[in-house]
C-alpha positions in Angstrom: 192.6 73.3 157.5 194.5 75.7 155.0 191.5 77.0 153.3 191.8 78.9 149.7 188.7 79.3 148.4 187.6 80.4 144.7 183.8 79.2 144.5 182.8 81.6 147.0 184.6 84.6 145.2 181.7 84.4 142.3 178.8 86.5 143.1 175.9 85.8 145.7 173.8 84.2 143.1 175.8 81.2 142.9 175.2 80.0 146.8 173.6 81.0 149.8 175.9 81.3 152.9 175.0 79.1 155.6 176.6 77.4 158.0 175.8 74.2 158.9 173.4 73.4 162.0 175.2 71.8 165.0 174.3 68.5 166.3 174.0 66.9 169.9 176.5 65.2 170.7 179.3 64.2 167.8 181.3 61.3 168.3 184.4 60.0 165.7 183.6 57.0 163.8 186.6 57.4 161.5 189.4 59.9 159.7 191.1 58.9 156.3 194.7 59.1 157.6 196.3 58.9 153.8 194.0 61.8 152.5 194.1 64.6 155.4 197.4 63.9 154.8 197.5 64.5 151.4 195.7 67.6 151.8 197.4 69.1 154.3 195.2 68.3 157.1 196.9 67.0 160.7 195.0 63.6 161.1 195.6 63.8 165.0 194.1 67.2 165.1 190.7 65.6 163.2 189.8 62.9 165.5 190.5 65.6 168.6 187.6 67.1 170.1 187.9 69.9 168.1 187.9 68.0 164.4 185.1 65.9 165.5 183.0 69.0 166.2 184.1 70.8 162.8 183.1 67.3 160.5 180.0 67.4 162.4 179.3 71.5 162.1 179.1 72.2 165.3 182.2 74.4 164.8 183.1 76.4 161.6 186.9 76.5 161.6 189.4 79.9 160.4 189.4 80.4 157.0 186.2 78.4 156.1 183.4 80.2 154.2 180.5 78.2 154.5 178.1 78.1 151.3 175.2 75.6 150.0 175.6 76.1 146.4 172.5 76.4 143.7 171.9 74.0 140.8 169.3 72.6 139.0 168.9 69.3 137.2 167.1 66.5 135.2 166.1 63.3 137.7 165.5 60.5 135.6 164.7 62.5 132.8 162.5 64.9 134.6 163.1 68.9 134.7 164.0 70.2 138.1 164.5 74.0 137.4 166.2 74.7 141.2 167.6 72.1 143.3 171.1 73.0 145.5 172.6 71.8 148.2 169.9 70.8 150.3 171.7 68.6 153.3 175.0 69.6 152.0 177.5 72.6 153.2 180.8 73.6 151.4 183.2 74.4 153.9 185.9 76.1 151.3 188.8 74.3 149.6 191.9 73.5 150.2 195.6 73.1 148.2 197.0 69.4 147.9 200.4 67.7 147.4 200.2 68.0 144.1 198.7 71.6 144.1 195.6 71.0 142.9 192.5 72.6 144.6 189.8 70.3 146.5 186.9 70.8 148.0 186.4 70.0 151.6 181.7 69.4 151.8 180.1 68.6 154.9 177.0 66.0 153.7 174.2 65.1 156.3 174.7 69.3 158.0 171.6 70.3 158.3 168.6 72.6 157.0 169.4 75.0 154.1 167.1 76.7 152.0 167.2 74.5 149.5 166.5 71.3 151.1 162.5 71.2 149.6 160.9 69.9 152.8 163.6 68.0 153.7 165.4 68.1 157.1 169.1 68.3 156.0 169.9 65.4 157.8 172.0 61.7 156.5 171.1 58.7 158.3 174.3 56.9 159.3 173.8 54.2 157.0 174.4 56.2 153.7 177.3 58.0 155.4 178.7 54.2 155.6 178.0 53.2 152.6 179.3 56.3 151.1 182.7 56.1 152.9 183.0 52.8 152.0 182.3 52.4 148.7 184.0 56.2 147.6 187.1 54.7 149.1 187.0 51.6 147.7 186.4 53.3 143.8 189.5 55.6 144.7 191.4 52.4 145.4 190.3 51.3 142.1 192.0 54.1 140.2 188.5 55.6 139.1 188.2 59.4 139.6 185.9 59.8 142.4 184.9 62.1 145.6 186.5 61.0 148.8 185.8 60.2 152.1 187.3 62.5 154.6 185.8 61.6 157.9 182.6 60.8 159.0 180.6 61.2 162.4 177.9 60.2 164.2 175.5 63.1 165.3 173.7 61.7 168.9 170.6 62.1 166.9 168.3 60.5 165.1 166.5 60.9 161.6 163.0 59.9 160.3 163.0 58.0 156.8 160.5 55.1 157.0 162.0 55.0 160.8 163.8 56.1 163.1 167.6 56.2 162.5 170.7 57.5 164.2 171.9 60.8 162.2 176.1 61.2 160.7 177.6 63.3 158.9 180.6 62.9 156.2 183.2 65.4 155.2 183.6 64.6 151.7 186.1 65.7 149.5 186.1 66.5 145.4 187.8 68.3 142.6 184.6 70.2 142.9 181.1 69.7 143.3 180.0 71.6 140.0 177.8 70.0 138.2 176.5 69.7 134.6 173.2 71.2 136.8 174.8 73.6 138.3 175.7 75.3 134.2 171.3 74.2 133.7 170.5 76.6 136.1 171.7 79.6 134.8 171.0 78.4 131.6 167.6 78.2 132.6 166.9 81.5 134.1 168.8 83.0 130.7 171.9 84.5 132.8 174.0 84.3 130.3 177.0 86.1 132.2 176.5 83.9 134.8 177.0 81.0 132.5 180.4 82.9 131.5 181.9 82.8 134.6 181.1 79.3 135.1 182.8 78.3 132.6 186.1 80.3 132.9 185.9 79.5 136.5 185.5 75.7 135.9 188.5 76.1 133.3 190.8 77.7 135.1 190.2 75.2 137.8 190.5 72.1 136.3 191.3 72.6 132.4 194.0 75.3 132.8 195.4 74.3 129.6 192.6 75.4 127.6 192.6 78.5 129.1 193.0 81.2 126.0 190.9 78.8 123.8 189.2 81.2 121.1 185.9 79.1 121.9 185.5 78.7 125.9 182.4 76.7 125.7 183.1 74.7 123.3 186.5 73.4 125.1 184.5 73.0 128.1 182.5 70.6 126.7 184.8 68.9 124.4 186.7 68.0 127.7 184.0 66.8 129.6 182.8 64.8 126.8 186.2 63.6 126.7 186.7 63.4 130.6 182.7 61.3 130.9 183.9 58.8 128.7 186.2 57.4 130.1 185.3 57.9 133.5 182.1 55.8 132.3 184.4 53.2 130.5 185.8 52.6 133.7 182.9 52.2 135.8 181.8 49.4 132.8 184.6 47.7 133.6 184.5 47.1 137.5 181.2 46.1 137.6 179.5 49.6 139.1 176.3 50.6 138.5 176.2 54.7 139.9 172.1 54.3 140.3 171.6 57.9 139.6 172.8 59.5 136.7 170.9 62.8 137.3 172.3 65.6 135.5 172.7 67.2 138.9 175.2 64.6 140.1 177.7 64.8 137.2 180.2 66.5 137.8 182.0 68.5 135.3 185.5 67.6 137.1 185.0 64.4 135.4 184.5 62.5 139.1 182.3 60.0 140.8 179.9 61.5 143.0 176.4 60.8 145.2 177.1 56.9 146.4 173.4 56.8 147.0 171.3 53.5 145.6 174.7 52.3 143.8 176.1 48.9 143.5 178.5 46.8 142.0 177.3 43.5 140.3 178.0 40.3 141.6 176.6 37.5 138.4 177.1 39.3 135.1 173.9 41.0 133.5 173.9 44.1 131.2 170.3 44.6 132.8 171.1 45.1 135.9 169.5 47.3 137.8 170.0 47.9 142.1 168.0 51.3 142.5 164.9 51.3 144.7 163.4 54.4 142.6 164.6 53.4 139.2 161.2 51.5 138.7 162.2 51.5 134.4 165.8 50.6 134.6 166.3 54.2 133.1 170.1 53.9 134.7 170.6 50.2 134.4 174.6 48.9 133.8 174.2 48.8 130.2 172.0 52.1 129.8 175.1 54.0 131.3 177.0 55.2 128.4 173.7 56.4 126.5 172.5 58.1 129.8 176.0 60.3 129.9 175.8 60.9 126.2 171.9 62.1 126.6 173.0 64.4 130.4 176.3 65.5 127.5 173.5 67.3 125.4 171.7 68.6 128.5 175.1 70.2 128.9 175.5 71.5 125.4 172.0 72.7 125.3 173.2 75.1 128.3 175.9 76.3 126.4 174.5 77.1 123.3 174.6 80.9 123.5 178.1 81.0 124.4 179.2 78.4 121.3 177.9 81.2 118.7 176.0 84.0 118.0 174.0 82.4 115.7 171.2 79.6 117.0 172.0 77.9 113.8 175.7 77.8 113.8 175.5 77.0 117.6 173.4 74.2 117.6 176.0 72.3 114.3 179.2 73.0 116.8 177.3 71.7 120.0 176.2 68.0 117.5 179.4 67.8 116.4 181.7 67.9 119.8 178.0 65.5 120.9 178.8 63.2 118.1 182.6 62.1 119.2 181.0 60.2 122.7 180.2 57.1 121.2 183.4 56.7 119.5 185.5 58.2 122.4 183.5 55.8 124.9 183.6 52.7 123.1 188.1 53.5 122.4 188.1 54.0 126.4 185.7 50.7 127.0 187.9 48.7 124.7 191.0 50.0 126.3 189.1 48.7 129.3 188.3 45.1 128.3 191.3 44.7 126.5 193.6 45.6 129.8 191.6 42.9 131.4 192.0 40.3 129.0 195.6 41.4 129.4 196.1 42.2 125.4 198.7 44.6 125.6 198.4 45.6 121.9 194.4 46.1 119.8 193.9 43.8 117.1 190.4 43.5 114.7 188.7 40.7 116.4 189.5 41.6 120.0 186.1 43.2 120.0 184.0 40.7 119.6 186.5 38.3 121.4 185.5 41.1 124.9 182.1 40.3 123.7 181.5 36.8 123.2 183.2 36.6 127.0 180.3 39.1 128.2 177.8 37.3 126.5 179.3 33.8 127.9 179.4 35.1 131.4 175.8 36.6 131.1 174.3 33.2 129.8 176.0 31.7 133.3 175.3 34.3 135.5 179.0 33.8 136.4 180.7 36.2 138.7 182.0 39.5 136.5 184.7 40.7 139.2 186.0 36.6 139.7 185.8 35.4 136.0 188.2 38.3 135.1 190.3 37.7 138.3 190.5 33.9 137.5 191.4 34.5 133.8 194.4 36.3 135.1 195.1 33.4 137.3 195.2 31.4 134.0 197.7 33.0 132.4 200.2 32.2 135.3 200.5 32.2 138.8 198.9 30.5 142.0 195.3 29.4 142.1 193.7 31.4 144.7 190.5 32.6 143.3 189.6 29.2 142.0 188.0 27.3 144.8 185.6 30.3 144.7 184.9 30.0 141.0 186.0 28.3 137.7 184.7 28.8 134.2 182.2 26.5 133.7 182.4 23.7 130.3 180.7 26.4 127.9 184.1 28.6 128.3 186.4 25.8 126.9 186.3 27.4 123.2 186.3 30.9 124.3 189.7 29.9 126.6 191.1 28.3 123.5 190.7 31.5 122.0 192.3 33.8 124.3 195.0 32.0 124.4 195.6 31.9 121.0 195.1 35.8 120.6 197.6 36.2 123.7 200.3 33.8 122.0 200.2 36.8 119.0 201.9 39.1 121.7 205.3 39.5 122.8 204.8 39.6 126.4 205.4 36.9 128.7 203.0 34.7 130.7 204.7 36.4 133.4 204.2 39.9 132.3 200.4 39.2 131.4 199.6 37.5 134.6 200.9 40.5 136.5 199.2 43.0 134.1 196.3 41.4 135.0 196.8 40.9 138.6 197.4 45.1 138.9 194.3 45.5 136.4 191.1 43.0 137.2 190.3 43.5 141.3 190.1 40.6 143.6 187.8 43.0 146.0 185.0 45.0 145.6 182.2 46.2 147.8 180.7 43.9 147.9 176.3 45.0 148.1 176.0 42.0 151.0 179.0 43.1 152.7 178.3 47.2 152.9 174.4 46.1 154.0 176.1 43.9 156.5 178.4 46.7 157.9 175.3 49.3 157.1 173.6 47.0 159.9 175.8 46.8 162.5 176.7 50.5 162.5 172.9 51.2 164.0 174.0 48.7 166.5 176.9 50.8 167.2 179.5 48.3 166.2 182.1 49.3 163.5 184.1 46.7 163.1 183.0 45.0 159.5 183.0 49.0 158.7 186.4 49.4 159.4 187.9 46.4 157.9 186.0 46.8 154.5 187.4 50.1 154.5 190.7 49.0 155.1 190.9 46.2 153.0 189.4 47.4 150.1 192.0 50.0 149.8 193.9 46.9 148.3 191.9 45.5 145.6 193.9 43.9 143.6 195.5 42.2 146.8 194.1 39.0 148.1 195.3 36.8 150.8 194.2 33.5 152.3 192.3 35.5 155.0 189.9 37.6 152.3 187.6 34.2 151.4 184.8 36.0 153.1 185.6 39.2 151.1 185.7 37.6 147.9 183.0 35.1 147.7 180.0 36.2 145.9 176.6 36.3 148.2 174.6 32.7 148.9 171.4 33.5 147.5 169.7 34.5 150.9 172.5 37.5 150.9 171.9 38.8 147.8 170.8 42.3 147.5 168.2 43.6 145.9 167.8 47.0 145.9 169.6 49.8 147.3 168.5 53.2 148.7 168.9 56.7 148.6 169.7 58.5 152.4 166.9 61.1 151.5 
């Protein structure tokens, strides 16, 4: 690992170093070949003895500076005035292909001071379902943290019993959050709150760097970049599970796979979370959630907008104001992609819409009913001896195809569009429970192959049935958990 690290430039306040706390007895359960690659990482030198001991922190490796940053946060609406990394260790970061900057996190590494009474430790199971599920969102096209590698530790960890202990090196952007700018803003260190922001600009706005107004770019582009990265999580189905402000990150990314899940039969209430006991994250809260943690982050900017509380406060509403309008032009760009509309017209609103509200009156599958609408407009069959629109959809399919026969397109060019855009495979919540399972009995396999397959979503082949089909009722999942 080629480390260059920026983070742990800034001043002492910002992190505590720490290295992480080794483990008994590491053992490999799997490297991402494509992504050491991409970041400059030999894959052959990961799964050696050597790599396996660095994922699991039993060795700090040249160049690494090892730090457990501070932040702070709202969970599920509450005030949390210091949080940080409490099972969490930033190694450094590292220069990319395409020269962008990433850092490389160990998550599941032990004791910091701010774990809170915690014991630092991941059970294997999230470290699963982390891997598989961040994988299969990067495979999606939605900006996300990565999967790196992932270990087992020869130990165990005590939730409500006794489970064997991994660790996963996780990669991102950057793993400031929206919490991270709350803290300072909460403790009024206002320089502190400066050098976030230039640092955060500089790292992954550089062309607003020289803006007369720092803050206020910062936010417009994370307004900006939390739209659509919402929009897109509308549109495969994903429900994050928790939307603190301390997991948002300002890079505009996907992070903390904890109690997430994507839906199997359509409904806007939907709601997988074991400690989400009001539905305060549920599918269809999730664009008002990031516009409400969007004005947690302008609140923490305030005294950098202006001088004056008055004047501040009008810039901070007005950059606030633009997320509804930006989110529902990104959502639409969605739906409309998936209905394979290549150009916007008036009533393709309410045409997305009344095929929501059809698919939520029949419970019908949301990742299928978009994947056999493509199949409609031209191709081979293969989705529909798993589903088929039921009678109700006749008028709705009447018009779709009368809105697609106002394009120019082809049949051909729309059933490919929508082939490349609506997913055959997801992760499935069965499916990652199922390979959750069998990795406490030390058996990998279902592991490995969702992680393999889903990095071709939009792919499906006669052997994928299994894959595809939505749970029997005795499968279904009903709540997911946090690794805490």
């Amino acid at each position: 690992m080629k480390f260059d690290n920026s983070f742990a430039k800034l001043p002492q306040r910002f992190y505590v170093r720490q290295a992480p706390v080794p483990v008994a007895d590491p053992a490999l359960v799997r490297v991402n070949h494509p992504l050491a690659g991409f970041l400059g990482i030999d894959p052959a030198w990961l799964e050696s003895e050597t790599g396996i001991h660095v994922v699991a922190g039993n060795q700090v490796p040249d160049g690494a500076e090892p730090i457990a940053t501070v932040y702070a946060g709202h969970q599920f609406g509450s005030w949390n005035p210091r949080l940080g990394d409490g099972r969490a260790i930033l190694l450094g970061e590292v220069i990319a292909e395409d020269g962008e900057r990433y850092d490389i996190q160990l998550k599941g590494s032990g004791l910091t001071p701010f774990s809170r009474g915690g014991d630092g430790r991941a059970p294997l199971g999230p470290i699963v379902r982390e891997y598989i599920v961040s994988e299969a969102m990067a495979a999606l096209g939605i900006p996300t943290s990565r999967a790196l590698a992932a270990v087992t530790t020869g130990e165990y960890v005590y939730r409500e019993q006794k489970l064997a202990g991994g660790v996963l090196a996780r990669v991102a952007r950057s793993h400031i959050r929206i919490g991270t700018l709350q803290f300072f803003a909460s403790v009024n260190d206002v320089d502190g709150l400066k050098l976030l922001v230039d640092h955060v600009i500089a790292r992954h706005y550089p062309d607003q760097l020289g803006s007369d107004n720092p803050a206020l770019s910062l936010l417009e582009q994370v307004i900006r970049s939390q739209a659509s990265l919402v929009a897109r999580w509308q549109g495969v189905g994903f429900i994050h599970g928790v939307m603190n402000t301390d997991n948002m990150l300002l890079s505009g990314e996907t992070i903390d796979y904890g109690p997430c899940a994507f839906m199997d039969g359509y409904d806007s209430a939907a709601v997988y979370s074991s400690i989400d006991h009001g539905g305060r994250y549920a599918y269809r809260n999730q664009p008002a959630i990031a516009h409400w943690n969007l004005a947690c982050l302008a609140q923490t900017l305030m005294p950098l907008l202006a001088a004056e509380e008055d004047s501040a406060s009008e810039i901070a509403q007005q950059a606030l104001d633009s997320f509804p309008s930006l989110f529902m032009q990104e959502y639409f760009a969605v739906l409309r992609a998936k209905l394979g509309l290549a150009t916007s017209q008036p009533d393709d609103e309410s045409l997305a819409q009344d095929f929501l509200d059809l698919l939520e009156g029949s419970r019908c599958d949301f990742t299928l009913a978009f994947r056999r609408l493509g199949e409609l407009a031209g191709g081979a069959a293969t989705i529909q001896p798993m589903f088929d629109f039921p009678e109700a959809f006749t008028p709705w399919l009447d018009r779709w195809r009368e809105r697609c026969a106002q394009e120019s397109i082809s049949d051909a060019q729309r059933h490919e569009q929508m082939m490349a855009t609506n997913p055959a495979l997801i992760a499935r919540n069965h499916l990652v429970e199922a390979a959750i399972s069998q990795a406490y009995e030390n058996d990998f396999s279902l592991f490995h192959r969702l992680t393999e397959r889903l990095s071709r979503p939009f792919d499906y082949a006669s052997g994928d049935e299994d894959l595809a089909t939505p749970p029997k009722p005795e499968q279904i999942v009903q709540q997911t958990f946090c690794g805490t």
